[in-house]
C-alpha positions in Angstrom: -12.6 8.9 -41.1 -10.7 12.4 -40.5 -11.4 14.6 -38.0 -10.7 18.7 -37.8 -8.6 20.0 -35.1 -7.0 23.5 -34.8 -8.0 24.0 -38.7 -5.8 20.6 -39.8 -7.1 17.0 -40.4 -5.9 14.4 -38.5 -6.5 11.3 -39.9 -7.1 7.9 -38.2 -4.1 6.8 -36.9 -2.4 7.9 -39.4 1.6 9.0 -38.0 0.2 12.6 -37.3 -2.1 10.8 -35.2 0.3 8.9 -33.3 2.2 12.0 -32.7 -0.7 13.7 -31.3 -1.6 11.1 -28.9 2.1 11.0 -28.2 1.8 14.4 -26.7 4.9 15.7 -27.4 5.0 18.7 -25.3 5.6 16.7 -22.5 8.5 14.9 -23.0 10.8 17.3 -21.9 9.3 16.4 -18.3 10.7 12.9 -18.7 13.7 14.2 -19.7 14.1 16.8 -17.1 15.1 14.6 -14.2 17.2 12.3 -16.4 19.2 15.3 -17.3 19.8 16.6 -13.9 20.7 13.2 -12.7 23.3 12.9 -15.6 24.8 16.7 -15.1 25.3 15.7 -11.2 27.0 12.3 -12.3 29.3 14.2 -15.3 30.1 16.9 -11.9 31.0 14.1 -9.7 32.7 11.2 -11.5 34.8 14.4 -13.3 35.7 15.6 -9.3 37.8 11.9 -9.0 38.6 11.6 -12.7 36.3 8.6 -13.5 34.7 8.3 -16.9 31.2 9.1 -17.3 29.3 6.6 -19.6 27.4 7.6 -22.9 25.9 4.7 -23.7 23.9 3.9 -20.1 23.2 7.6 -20.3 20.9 7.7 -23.7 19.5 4.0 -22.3 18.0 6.0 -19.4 17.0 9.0 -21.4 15.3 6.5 -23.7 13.8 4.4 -21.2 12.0 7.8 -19.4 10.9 9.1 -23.4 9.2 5.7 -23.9 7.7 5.3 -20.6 6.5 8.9 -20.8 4.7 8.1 -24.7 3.5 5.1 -22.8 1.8 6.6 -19.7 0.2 8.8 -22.4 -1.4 6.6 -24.3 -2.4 4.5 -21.4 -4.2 7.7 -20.1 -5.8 8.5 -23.4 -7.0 5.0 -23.6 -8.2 4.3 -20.0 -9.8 7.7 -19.7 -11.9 7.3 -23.0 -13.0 3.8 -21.8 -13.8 5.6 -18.2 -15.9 8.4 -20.2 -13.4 11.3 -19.0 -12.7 12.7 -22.1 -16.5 13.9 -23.3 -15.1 16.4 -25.9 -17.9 18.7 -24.9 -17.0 19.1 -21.5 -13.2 18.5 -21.4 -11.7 21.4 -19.9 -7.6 20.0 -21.1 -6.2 19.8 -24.8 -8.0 17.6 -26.8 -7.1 13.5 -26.8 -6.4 11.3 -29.4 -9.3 8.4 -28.8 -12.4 11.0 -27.6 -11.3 12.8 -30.7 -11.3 9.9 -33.2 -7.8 10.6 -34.0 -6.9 6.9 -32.7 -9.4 4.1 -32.5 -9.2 2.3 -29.4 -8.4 -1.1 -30.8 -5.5 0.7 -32.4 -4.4 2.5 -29.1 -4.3 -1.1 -27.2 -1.7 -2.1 -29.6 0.2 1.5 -28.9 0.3 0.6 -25.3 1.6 -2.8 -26.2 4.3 -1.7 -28.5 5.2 1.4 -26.3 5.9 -0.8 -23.3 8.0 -3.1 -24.9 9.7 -0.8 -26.6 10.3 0.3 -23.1 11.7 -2.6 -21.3 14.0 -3.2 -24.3 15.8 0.3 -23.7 16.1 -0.3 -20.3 16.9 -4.0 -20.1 20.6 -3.3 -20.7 21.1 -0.9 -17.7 21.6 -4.2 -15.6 25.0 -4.4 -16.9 25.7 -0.9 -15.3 23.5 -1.2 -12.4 22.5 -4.7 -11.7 19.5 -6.8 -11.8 17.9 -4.9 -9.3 16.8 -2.3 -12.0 14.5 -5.0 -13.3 12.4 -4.0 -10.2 12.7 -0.3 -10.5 11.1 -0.8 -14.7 8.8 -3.2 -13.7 7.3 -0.8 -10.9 7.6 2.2 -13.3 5.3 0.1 -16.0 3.2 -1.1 -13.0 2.3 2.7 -11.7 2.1 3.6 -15.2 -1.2 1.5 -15.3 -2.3 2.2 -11.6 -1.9 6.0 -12.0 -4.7 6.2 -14.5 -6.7 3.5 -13.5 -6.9 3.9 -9.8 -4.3 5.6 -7.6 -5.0 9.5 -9.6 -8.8 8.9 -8.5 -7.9 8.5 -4.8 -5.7 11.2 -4.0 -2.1 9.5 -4.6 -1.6 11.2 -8.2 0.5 13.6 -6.9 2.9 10.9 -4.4 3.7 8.9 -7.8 4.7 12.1 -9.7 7.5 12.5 -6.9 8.3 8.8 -7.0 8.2 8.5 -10.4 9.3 11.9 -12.0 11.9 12.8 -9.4 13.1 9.9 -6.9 13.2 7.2 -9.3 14.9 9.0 -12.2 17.3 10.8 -10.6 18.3 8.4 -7.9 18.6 5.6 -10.3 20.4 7.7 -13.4 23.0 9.1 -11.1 23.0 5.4 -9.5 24.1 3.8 -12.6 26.7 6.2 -13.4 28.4 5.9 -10.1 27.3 3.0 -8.0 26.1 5.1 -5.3 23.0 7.9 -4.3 24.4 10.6 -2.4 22.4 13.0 0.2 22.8 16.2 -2.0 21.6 14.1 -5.0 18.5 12.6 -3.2 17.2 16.1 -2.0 17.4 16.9 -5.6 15.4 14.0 -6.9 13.0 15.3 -4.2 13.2 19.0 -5.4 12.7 18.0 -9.1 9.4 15.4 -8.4 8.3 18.6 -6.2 8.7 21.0 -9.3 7.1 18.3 -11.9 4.0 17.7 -9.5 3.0 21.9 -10.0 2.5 20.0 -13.5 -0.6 17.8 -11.7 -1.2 20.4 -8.9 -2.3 22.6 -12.2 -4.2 20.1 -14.3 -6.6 18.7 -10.9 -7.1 22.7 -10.2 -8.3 23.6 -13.8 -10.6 20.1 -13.7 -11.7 20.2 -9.8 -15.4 20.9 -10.7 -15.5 18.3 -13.1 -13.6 15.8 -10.7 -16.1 16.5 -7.8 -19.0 15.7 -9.7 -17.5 12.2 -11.2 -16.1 10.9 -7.9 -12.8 11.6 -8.5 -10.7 12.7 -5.5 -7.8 14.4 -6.3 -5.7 16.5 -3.5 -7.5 19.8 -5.0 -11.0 18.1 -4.8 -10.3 17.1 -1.5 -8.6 19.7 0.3 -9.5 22.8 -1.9 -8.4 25.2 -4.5 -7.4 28.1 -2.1 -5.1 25.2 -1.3 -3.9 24.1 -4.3 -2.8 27.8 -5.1 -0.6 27.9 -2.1 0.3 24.3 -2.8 1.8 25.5 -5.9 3.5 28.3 -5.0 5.4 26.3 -2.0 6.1 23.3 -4.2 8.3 25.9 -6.8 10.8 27.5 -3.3 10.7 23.9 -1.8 12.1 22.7 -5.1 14.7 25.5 -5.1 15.3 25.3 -1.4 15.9 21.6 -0.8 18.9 21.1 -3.0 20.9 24.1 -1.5 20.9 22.6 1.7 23.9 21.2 1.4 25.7 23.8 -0.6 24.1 26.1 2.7 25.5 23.5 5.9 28.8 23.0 3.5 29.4 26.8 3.5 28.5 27.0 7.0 30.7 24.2 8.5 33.8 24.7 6.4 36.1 22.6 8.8 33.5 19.6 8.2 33.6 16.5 6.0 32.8 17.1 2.6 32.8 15.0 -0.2 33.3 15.4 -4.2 29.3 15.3 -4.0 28.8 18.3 -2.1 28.8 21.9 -3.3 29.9 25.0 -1.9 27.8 27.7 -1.8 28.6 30.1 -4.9 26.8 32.4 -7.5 26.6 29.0 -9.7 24.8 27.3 -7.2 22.3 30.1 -6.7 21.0 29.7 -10.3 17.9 28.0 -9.9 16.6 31.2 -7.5 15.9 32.7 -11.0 13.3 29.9 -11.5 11.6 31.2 -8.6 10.5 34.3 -10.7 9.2 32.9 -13.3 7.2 30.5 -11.4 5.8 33.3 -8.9 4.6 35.1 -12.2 3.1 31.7 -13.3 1.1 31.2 -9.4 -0.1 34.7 -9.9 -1.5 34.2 -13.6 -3.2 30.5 -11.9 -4.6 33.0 -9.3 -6.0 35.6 -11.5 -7.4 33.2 -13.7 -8.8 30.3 -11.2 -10.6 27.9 -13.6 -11.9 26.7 -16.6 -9.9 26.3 -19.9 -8.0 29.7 -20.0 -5.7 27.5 -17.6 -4.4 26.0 -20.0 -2.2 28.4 -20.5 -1.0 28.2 -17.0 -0.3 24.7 -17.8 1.6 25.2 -20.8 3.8 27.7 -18.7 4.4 25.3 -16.0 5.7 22.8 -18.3 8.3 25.1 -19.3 9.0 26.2 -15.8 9.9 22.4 -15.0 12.5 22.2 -17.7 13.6 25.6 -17.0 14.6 24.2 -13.3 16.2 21.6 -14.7 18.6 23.7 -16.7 19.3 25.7 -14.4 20.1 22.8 -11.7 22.5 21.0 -14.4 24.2 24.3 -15.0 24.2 24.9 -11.3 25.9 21.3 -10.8 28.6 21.5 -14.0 29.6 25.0 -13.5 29.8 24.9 -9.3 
């Protein structure tokens, strides 16, 4: 069985297949927040000359690449079962089961493998961070399933992306590295979730009409997409905002306490302002296109905006 997509043939679950499903294009949102939790631990361990550890590092940049591939498949998989992914009437890029590229039998065993490959890359971390961790990956393999299945359906979609794309990595990452989770780091685990969800915030606005008619009730569905475009644009400055507030009271209050954790306010630590342009001329391109597939695009700029902030806050963090 082969199937034609964008004028090449995909066969059945053949490795191009696989990498489809994968959905490559998103990984660099898994790897955004591990990367600005590991730039803030390389900042601070270097400010009381402690060592900063390779091998934990690539375990957690591992662990959030896996789980990533897994929530993937899991949403290809759940949503074709579900009846989501009509190619006819699918506003999003195309997905691997609805397009025959993976047979769902096949895709069962993905999910299987992908998880397991997951819990074996992050297993280890327990020696750096303790057992508790086993919690943390059993809850991120738990709301893997949930999202798709339940929780994106009743409005809590975008609650997990901050849990689980910028609390969870960041906190923990930085955690492991240093055997503590420090104010300035934990408004930027906020700030990075907050930029990811304009990833979600997108997607539910391109798919509200379709979401409305199958009972699906997503923040935009519920509350609007005049909302959603302003939810958008303050997501982007909150996610700038929040993690300058300490640089901000720092500069402010010089005669108070301030720890190797805490930055000064400086050009360096201005850097992520510049996402702020880039993600104003992405809000006004949602605007001026407001729905149906041409959003795509937006989507596909958005994604790059995310890992754009996260440069731009680990350069922030190593050169302040």
């Amino acid at each position: 069985m082969k199937e034609k997509k964008d004028d090449k043939t995909v066969n059945t679950n053949s490795l191009r297949a696989w990498w489809l499903a994968a959905r490559p294009k998103t990984l660099t949102g898994a790897a955004a927040p591990v990367m600005v939790a590991l730039s803030a631990a390389w900042r601070d361990l270097h400010a009381v000359d402690n060592a900063f550890m390779w091998t934990p590092a690539l375990l957690c940049m591992l662990f959030a690449l896996l789980m990533q591939v897994d929530a993937n498949f899991v949403n290809d998989y759940f949503d074709f079962k579900k009846g989501r992914d009509d190619r006819e009437t699918r506003l999003g890029p195309p997905r691997a089961c609805s397009e025959g590229w993976i047979t769902p039998r096949a895709m069962g065993w993905g999910i299987g493998i992908t998880t397991a490959l997951a819990c074996l890359a992050g297993l280890p971390l327990v020696l750096w961070g303790g057992w508790w961790l086993v919690a943390i990956g059993v809850a991120c393999v738990i709301f893997c399933f949930l999202y798709t299945t339940l929780l994106a359906g009743i409005g809590l979609g975008d609650v997990l992306v901050l849990v689980f794309f910028g609390l969870v990595p960041v906190c923990a990452t930085y955690f492991i590295q240093t055997g503590e989770v420090t104010l300035p780091v934990l408004l930027l685990s906020i700030g990075m979730g907050l930029a990811t969800d304009c990833l979600l915030v997108v997607n539910n606005y391109r798919d509200r009409e379709q979401d409305r008619a199958a009972g699906k009730r997503t923040i935009v569905v519920l509350l609007g997409g005049r909302f959603a475009e302003w939810l958008y644009l303050a997501l982007g400055i909150l996610a700038v905002l929040l993690p300058l507030l300490p640089a901000v009271y720092s500069s402010m209050n010089s005669n108070s306490y301030s720890s190797h954790s805490t930055l000064h306010l400086s050009l360096f630590t201005l850097l992520p302002l510049f996402y702020l342009i880039q993600h104003t001329r992405t809000w006004l391109r949602m605007k001026r296109l407001h729905h149906g597939r041409p959003l795509n695009t937006v989507l596909g700029q958005t994604a790059a905006n995310i890992f754009l902030y996260a440069l731009l806050e680990s350069l922030a963090l190593l050169l302040a």
